[in-house]
CHARMM-style PDB file with segment names, atoms N, HN, CA, C and O in Angstrom:
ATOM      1  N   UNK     1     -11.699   8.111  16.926  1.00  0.00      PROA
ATOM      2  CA  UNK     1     -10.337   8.461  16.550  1.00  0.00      PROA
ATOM      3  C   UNK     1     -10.181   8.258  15.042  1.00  0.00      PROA
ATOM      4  O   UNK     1     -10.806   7.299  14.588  1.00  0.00      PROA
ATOM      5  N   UNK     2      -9.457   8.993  14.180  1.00  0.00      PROA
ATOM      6  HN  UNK     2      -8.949   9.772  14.549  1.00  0.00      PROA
ATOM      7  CA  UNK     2      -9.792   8.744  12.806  1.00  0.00      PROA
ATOM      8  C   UNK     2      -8.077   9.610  12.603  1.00  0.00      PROA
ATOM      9  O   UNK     2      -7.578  10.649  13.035  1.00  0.00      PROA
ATOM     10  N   UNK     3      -7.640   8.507  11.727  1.00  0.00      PROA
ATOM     11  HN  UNK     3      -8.045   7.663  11.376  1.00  0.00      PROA
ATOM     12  CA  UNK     3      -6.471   8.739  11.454  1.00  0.00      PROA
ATOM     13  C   UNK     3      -6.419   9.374  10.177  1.00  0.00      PROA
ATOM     14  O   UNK     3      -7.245   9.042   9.327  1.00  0.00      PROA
ATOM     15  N   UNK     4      -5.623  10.177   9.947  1.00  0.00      PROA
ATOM     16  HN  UNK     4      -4.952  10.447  10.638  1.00  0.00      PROA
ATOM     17  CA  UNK     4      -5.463  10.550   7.825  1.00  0.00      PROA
ATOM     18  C   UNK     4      -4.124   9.648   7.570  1.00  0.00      PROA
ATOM     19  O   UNK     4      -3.033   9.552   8.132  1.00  0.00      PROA
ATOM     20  N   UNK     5      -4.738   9.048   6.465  1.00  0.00      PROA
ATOM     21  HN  UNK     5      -5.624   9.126   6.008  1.00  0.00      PROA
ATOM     22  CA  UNK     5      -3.692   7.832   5.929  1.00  0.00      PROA
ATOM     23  C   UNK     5      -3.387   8.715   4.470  1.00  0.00      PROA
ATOM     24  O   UNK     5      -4.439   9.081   3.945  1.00  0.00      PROA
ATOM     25  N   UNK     6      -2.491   9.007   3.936  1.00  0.00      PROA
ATOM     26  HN  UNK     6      -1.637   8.710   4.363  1.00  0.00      PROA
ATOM     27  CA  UNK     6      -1.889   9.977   2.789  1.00  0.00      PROA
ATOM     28  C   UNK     6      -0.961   8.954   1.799  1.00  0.00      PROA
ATOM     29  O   UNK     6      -0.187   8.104   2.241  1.00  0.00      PROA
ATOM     30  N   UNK     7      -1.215   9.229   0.340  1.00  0.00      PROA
ATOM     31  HN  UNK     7      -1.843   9.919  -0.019  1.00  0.00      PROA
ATOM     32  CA  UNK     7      -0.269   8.310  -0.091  1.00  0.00      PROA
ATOM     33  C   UNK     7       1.176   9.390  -0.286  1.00  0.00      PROA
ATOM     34  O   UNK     7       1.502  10.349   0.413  1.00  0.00      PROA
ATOM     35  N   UNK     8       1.949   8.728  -1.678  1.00  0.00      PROA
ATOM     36  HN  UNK     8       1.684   7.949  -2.246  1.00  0.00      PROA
ATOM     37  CA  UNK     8       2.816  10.026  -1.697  1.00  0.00      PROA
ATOM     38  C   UNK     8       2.950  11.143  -2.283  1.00  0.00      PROA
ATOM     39  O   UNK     8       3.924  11.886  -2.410  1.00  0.00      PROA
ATOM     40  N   UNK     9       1.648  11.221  -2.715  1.00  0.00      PROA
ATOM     41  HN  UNK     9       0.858  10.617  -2.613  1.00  0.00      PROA
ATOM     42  CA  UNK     9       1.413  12.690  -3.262  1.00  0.00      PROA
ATOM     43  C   UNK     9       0.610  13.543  -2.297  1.00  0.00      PROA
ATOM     44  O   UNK     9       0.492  14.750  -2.508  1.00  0.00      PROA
ATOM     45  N   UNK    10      -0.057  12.841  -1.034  1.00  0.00      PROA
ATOM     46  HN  UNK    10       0.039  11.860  -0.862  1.00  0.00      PROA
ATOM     47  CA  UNK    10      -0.452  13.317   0.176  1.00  0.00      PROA
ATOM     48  C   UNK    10      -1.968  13.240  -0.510  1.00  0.00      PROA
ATOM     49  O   UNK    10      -2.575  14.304  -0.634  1.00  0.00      PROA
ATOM     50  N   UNK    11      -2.424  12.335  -0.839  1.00  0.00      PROA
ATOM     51  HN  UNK    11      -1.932  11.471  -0.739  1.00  0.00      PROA
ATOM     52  CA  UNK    11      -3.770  12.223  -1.266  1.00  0.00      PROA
ATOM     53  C   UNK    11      -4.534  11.771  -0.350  1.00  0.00      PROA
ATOM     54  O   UNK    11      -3.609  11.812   0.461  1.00  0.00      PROA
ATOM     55  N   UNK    12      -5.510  11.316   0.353  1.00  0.00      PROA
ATOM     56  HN  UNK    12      -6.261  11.283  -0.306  1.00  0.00      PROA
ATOM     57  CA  UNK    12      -6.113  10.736   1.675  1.00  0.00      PROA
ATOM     58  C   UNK    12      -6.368   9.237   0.831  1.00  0.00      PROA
ATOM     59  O   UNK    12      -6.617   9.216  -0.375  1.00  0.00      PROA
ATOM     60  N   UNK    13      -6.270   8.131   1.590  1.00  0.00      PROA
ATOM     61  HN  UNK    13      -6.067   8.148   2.569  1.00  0.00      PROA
ATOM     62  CA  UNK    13      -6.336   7.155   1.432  1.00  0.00      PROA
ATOM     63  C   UNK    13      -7.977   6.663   2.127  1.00  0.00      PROA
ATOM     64  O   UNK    13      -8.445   7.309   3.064  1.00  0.00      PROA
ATOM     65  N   UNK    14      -8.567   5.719   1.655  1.00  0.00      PROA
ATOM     66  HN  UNK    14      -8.187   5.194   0.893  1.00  0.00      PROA
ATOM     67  CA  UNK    14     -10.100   4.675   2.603  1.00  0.00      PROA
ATOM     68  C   UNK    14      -9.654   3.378   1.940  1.00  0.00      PROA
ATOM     69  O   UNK    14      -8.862   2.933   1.110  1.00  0.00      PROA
ATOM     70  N   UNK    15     -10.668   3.014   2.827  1.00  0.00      PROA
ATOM     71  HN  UNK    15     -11.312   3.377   3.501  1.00  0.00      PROA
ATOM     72  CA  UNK    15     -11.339   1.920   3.062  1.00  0.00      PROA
ATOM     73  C   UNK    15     -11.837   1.399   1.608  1.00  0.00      PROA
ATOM     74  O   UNK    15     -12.965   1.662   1.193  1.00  0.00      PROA
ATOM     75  N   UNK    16     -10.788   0.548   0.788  1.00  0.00      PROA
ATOM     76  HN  UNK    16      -9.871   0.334   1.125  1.00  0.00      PROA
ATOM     77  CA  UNK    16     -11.224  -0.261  -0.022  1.00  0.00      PROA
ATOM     78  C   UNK    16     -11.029   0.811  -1.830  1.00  0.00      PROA
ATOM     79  O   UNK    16     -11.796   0.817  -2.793  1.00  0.00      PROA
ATOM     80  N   UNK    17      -9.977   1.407  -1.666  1.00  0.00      PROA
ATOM     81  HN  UNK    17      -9.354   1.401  -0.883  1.00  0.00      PROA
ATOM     82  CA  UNK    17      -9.457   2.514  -2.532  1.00  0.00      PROA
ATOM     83  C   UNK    17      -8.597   1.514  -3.379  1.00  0.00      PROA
ATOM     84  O   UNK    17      -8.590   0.327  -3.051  1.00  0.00      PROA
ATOM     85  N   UNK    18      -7.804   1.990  -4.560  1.00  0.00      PROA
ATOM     86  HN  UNK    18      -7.810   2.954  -4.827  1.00  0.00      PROA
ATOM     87  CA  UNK    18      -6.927   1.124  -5.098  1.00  0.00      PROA
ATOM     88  C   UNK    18      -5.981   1.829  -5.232  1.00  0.00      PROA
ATOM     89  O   UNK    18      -6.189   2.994  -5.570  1.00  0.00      PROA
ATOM     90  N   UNK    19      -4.574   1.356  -5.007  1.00  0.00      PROA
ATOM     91  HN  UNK    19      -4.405   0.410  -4.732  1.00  0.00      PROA
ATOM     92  CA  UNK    19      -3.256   2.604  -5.039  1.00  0.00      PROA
ATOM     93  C   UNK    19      -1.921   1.403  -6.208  1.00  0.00      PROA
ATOM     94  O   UNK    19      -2.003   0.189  -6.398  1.00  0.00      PROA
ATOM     95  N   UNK    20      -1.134   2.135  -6.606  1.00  0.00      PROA
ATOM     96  HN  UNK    20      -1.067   3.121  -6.452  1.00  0.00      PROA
ATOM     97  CA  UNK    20      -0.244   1.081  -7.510  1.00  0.00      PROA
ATOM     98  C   UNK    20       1.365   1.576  -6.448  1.00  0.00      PROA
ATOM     99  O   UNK    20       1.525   2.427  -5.573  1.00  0.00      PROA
ATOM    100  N   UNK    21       1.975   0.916  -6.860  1.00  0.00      PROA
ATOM    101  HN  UNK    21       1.846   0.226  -7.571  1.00  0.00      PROA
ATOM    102  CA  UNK    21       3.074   1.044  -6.273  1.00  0.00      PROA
ATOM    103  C   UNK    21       4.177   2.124  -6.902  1.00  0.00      PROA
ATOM    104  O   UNK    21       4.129   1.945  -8.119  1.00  0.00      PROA
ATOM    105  N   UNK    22       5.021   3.028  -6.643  1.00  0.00      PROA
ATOM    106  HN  UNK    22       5.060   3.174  -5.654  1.00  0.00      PROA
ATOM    107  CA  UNK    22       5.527   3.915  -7.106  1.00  0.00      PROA
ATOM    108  C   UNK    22       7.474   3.412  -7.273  1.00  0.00      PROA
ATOM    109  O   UNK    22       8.310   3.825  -8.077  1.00  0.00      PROA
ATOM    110  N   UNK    23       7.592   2.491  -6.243  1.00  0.00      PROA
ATOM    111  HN  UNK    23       6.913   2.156  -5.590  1.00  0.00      PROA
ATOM    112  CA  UNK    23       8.884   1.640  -6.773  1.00  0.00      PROA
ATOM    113  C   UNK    23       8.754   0.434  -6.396  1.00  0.00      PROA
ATOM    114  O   UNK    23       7.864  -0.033  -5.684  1.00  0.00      PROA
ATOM    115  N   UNK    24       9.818  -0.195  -6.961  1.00  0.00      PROA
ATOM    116  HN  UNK    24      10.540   0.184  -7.538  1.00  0.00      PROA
ATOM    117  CA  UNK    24       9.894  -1.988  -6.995  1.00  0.00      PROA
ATOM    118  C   UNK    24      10.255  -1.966  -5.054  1.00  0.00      PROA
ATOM    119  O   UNK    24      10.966  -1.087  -4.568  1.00  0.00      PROA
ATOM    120  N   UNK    25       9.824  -2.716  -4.479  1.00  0.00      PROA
ATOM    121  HN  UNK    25       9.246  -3.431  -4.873  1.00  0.00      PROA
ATOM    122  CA  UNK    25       9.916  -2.928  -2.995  1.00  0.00      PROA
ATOM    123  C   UNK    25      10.268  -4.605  -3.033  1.00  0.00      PROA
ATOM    124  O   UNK    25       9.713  -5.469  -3.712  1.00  0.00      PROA
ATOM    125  N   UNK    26      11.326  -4.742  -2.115  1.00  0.00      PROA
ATOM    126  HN  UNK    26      11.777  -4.041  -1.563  1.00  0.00      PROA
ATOM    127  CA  UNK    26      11.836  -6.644  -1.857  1.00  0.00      PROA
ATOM    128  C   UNK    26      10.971  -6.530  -0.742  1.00  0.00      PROA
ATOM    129  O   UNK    26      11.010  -5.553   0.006  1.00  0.00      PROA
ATOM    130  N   UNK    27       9.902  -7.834  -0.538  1.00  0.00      PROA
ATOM    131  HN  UNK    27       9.871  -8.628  -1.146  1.00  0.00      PROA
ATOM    132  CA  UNK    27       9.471  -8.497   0.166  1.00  0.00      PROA
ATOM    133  C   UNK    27      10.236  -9.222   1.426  1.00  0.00      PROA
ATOM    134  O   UNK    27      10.828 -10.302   1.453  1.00  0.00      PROA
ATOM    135  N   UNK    28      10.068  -8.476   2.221  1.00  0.00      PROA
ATOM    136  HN  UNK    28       9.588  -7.599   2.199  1.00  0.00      PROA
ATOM    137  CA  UNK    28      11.030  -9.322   3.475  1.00  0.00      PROA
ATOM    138  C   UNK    28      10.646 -10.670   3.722  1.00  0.00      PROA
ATOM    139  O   UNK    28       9.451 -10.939   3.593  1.00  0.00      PROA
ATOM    140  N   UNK    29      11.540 -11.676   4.094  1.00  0.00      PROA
ATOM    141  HN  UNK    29      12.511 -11.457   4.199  1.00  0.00      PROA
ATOM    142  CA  UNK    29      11.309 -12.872   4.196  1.00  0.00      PROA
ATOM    143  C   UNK    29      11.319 -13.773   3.044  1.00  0.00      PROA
ATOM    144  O   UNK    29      11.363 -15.001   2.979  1.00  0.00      PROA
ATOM    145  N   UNK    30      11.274 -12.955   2.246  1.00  0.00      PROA
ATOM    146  HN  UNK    30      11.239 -11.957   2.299  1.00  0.00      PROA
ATOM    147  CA  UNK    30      10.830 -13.670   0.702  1.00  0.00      PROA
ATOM    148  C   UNK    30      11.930 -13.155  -0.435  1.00  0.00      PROA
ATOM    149  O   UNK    30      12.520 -12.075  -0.428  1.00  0.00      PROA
ATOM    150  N   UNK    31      12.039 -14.172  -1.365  1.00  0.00      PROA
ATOM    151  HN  UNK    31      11.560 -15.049  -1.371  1.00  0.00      PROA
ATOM    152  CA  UNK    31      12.892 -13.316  -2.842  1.00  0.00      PROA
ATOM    153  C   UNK    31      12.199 -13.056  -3.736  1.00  0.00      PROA
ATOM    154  O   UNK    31      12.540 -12.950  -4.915  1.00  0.00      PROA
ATOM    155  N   UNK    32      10.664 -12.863  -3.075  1.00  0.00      PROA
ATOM    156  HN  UNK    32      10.387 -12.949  -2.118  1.00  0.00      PROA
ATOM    157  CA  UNK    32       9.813 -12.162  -4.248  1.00  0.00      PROA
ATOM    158  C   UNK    32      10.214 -10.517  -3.877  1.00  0.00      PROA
ATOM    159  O   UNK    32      10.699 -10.088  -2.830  1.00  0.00      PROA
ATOM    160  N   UNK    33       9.756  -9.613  -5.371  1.00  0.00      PROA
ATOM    161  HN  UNK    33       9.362  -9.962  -6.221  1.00  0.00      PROA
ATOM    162  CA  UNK    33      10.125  -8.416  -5.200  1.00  0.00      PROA
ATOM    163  C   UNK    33       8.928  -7.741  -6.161  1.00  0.00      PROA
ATOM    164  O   UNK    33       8.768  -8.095  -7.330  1.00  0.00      PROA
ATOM    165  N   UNK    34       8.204  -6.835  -5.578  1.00  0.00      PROA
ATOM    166  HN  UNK    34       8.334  -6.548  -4.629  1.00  0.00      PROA
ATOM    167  CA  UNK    34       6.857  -6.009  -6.186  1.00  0.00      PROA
ATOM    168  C   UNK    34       7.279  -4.513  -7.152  1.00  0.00      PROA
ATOM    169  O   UNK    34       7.659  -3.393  -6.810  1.00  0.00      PROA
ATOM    170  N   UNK    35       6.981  -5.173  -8.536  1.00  0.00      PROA
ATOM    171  HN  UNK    35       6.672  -6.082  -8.814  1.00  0.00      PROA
ATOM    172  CA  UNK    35       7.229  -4.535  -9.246  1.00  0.00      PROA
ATOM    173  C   UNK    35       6.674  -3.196  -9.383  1.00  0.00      PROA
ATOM    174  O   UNK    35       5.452  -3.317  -9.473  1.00  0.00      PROA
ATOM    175  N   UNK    36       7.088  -1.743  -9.449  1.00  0.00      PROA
ATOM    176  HN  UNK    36       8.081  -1.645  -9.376  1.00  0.00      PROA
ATOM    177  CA  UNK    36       6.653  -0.764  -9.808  1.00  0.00      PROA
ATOM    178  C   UNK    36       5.524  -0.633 -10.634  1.00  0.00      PROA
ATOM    179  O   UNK    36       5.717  -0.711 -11.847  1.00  0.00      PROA
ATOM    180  N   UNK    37       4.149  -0.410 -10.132  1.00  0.00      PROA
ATOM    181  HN  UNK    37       3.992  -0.347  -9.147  1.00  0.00      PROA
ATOM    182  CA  UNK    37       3.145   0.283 -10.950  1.00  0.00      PROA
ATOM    183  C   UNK    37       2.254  -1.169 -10.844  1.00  0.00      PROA
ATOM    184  O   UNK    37       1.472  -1.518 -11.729  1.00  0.00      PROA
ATOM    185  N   UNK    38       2.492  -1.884  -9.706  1.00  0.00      PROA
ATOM    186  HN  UNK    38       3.127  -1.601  -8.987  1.00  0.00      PROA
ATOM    187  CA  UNK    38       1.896  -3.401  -8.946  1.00  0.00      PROA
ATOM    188  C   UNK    38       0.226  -2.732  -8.534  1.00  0.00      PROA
ATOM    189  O   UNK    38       0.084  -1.975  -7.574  1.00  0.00      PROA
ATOM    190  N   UNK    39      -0.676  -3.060  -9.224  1.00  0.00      PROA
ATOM    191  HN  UNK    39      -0.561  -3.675 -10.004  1.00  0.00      PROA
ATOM    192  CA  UNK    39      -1.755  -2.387  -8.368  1.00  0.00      PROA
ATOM    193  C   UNK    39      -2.084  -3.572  -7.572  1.00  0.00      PROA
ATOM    194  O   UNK    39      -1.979  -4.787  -7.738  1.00  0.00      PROA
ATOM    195  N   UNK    40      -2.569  -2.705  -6.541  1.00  0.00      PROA
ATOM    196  HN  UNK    40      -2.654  -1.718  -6.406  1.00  0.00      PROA
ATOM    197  CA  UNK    40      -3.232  -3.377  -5.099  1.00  0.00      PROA
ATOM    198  C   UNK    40      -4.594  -2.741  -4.982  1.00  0.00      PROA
ATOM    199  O   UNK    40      -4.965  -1.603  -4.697  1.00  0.00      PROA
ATOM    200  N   UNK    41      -5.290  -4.002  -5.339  1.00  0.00      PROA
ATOM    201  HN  UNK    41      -4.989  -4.927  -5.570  1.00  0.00      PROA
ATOM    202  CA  UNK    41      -6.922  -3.176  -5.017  1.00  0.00      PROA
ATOM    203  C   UNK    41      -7.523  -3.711  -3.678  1.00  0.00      PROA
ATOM    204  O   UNK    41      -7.066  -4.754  -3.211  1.00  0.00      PROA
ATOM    205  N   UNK    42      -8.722  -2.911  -2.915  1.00  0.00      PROA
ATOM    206  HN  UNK    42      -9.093  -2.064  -3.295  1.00  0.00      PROA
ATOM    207  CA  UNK    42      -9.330  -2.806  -1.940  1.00  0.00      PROA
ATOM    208  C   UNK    42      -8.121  -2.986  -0.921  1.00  0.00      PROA
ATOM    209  O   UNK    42      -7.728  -4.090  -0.545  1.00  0.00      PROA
ATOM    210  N   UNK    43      -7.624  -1.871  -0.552  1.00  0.00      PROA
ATOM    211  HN  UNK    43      -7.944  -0.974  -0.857  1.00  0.00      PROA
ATOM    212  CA  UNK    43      -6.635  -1.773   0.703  1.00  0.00      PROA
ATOM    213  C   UNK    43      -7.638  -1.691   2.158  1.00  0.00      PROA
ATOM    214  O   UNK    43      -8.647  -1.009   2.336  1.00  0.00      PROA
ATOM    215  N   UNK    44      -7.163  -2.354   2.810  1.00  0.00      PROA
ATOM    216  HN  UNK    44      -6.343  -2.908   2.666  1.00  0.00      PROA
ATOM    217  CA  UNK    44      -7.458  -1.978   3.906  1.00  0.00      PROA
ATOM    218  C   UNK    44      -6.482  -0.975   5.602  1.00  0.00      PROA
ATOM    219  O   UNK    44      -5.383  -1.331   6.029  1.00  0.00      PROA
ATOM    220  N   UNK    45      -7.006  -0.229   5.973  1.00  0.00      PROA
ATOM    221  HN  UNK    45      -7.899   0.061   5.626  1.00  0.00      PROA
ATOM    222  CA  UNK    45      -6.087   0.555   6.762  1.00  0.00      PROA
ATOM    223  C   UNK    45      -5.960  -0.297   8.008  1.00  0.00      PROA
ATOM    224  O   UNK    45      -6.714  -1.171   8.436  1.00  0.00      PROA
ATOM    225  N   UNK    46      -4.574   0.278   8.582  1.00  0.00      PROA
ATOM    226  HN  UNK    46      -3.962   0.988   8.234  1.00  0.00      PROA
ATOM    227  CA  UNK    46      -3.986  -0.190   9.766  1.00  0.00      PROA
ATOM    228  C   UNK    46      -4.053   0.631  11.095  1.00  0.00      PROA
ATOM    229  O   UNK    46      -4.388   1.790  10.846  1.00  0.00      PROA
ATOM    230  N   UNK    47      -3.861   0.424  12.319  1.00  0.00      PROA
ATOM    231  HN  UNK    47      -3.589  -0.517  12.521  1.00  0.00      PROA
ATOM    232  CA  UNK    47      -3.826   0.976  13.368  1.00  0.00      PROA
ATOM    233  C   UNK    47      -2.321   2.100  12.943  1.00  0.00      PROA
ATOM    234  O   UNK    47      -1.795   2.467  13.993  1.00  0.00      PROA
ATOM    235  N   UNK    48      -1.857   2.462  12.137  1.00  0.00      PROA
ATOM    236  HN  UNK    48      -2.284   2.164  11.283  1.00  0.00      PROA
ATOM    237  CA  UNK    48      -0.917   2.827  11.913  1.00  0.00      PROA
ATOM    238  C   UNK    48      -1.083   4.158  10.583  1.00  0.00      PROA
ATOM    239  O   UNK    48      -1.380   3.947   9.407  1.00  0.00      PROA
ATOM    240  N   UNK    49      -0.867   5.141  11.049  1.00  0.00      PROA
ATOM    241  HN  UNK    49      -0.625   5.313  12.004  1.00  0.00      PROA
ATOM    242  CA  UNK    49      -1.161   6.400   9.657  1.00  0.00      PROA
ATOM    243  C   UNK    49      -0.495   5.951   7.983  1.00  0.00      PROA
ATOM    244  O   UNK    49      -0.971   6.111   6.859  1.00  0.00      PROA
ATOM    245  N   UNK    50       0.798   5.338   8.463  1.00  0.00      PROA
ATOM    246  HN  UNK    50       1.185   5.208   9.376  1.00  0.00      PROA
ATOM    247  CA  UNK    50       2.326   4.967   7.753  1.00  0.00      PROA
ATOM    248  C   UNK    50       1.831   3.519   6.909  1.00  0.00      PROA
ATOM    249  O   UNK    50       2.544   3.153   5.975  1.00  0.00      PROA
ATOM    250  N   UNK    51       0.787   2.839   7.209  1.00  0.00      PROA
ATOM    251  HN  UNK    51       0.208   3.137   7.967  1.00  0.00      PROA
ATOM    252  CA  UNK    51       0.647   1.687   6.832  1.00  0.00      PROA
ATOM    253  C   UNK    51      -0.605   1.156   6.459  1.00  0.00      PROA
ATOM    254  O   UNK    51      -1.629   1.284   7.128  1.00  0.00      PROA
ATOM    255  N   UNK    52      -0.498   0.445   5.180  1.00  0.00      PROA
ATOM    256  HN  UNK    52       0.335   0.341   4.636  1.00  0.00      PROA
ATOM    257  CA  UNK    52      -1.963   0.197   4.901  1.00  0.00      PROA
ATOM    258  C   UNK    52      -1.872  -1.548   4.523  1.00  0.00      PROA
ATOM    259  O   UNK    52      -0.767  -2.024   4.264  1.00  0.00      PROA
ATOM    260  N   UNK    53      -2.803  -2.209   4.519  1.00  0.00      PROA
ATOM    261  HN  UNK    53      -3.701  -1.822   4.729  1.00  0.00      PROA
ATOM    262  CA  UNK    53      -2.648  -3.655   4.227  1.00  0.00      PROA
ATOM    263  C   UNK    53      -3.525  -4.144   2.595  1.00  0.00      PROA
ATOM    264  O   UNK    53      -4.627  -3.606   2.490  1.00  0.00      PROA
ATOM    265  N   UNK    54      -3.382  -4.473   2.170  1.00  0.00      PROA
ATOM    266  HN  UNK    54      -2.487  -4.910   2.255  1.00  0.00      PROA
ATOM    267  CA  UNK    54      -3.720  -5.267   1.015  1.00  0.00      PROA
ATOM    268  C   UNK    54      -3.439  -6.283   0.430  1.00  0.00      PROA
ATOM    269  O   UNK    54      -2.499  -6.704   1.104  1.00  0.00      PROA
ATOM    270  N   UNK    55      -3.660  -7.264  -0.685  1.00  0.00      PROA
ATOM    271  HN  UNK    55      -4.424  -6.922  -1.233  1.00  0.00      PROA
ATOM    272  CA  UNK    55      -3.201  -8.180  -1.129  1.00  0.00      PROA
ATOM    273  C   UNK    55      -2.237  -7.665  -2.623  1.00  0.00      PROA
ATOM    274  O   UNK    55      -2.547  -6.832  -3.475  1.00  0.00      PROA
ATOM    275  N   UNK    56      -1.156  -8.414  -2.531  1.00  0.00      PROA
ATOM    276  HN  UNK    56      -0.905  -9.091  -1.840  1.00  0.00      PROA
ATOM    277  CA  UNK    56       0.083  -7.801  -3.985  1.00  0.00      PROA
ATOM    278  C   UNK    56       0.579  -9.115  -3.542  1.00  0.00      PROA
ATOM    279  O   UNK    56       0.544  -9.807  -2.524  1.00  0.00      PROA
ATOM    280  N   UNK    57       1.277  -9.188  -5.289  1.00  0.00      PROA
ATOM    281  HN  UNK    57       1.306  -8.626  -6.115  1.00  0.00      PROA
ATOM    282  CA  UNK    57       1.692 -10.942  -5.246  1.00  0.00      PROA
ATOM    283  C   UNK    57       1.705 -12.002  -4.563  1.00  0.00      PROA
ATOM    284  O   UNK    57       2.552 -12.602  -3.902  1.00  0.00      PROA
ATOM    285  N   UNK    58      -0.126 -12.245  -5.003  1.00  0.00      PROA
ATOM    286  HN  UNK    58      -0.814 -11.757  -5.540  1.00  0.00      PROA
ATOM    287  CA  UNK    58      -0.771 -13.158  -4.438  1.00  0.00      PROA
ATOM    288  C   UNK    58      -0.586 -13.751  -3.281  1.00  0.00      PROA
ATOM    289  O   UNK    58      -0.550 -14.980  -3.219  1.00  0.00      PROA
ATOM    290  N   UNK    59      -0.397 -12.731  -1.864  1.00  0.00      PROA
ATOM    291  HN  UNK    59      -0.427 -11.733  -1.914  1.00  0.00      PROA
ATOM    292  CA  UNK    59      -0.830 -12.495  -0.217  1.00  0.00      PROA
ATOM    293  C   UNK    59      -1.029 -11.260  -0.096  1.00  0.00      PROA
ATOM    294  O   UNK    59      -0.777 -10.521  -1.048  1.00  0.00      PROA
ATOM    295  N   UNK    60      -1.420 -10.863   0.846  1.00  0.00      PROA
ATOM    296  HN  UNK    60      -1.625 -11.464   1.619  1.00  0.00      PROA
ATOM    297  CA  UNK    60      -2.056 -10.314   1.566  1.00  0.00      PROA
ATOM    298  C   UNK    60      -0.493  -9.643   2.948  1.00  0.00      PROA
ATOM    299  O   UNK    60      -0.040 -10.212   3.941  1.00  0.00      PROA
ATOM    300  N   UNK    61      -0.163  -8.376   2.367  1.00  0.00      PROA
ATOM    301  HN  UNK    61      -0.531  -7.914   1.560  1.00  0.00      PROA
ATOM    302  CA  UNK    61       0.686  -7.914   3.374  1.00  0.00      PROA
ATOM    303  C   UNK    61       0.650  -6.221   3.631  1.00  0.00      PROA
ATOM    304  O   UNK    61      -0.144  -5.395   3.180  1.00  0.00      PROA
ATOM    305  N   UNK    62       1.542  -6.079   4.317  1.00  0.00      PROA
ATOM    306  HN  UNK    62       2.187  -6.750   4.683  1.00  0.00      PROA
ATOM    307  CA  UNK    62       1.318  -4.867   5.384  1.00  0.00      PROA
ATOM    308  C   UNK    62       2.285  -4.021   4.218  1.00  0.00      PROA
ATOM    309  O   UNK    62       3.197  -4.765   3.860  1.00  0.00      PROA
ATOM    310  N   UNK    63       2.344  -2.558   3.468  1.00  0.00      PROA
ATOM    311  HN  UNK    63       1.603  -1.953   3.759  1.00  0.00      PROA
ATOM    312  CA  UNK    63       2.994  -1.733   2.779  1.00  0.00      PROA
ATOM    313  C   UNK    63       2.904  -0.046   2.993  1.00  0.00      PROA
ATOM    314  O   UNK    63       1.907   0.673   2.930  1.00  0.00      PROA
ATOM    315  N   UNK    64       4.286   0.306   3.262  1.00  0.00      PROA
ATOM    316  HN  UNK    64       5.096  -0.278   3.314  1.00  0.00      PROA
ATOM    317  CA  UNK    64       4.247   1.626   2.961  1.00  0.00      PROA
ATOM    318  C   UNK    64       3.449   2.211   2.780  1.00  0.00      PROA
ATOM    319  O   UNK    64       2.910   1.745   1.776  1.00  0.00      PROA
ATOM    320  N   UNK    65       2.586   3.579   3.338  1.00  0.00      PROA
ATOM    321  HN  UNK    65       3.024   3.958   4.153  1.00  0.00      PROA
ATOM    322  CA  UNK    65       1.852   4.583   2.038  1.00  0.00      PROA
ATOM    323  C   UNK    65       2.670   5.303   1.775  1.00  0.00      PROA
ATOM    324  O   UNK    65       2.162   6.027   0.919  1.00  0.00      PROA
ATOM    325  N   UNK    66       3.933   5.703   1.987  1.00  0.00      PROA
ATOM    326  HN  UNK    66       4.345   5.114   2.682  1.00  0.00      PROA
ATOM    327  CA  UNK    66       4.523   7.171   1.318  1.00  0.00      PROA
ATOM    328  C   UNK    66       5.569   5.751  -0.152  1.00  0.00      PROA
ATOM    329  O   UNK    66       6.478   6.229  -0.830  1.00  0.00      PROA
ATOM    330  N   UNK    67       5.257   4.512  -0.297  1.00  0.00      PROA
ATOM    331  HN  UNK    67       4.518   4.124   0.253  1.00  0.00      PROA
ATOM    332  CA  UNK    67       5.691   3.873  -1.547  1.00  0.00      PROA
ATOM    333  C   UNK    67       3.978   3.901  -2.473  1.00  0.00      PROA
ATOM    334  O   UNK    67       3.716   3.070  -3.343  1.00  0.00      PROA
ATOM    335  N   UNK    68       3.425   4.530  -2.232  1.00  0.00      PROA
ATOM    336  HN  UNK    68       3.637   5.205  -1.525  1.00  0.00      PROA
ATOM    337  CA  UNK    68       1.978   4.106  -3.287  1.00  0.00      PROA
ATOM    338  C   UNK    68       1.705   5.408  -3.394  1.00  0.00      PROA
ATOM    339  O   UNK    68       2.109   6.348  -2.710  1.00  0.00      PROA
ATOM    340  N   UNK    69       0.630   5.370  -4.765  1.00  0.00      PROA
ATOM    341  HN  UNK    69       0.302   4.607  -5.321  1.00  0.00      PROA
ATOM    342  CA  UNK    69       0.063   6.294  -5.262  1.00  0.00      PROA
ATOM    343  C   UNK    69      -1.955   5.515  -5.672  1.00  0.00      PROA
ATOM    344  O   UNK    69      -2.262   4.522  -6.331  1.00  0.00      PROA
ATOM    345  N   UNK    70      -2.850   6.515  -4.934  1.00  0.00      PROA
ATOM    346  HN  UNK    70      -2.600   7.322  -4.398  1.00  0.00      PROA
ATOM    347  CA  UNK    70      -3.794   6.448  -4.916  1.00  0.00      PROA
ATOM    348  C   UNK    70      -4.006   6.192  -6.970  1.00  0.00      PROA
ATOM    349  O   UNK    70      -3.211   6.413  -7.883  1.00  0.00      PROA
ATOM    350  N   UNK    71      -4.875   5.865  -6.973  1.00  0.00      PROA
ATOM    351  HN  UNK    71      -5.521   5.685  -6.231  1.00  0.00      PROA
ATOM    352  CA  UNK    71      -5.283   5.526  -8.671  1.00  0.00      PROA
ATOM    353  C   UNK    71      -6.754   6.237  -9.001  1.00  0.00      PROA
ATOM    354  OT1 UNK    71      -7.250   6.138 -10.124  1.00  0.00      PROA
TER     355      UNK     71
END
């Protein structure tokens, strides 16, 4: 089964790609907030087309792909 993971320019996303963030996003749970143009390197994909995981201000969480842009 092989999902297409797209950022928001509809670029295909893998396994260990680097994408930056395209707006500032609030961190749920938290009053940290990820600044626009935040790169996140080596993403890893989710059981989910919509969602990819990586580490951004220093953890490791679950983000948007239609908020990122492949680099």
């Amino acid at each position: 089964m092989s999902m297409d993971v797209k950022d928001s320019n509809g670029n295909l996303l893998a396994e260990g790609d680097s994408v930056t963030l395209i707006k500032d996003l609030k961190v749920k749970g938290s009053s940290q907030t990820l600044k626009r143009g935040t790169l996140v390197k080596n993403i890893r994909l989710t059981n989910s087309p919509a969602e990819i995981e990586g580490r951004a201000g220093g953890s490791t969480m679950v983000l948007k792909a239609e908020f990122l842009k492949k680099v």
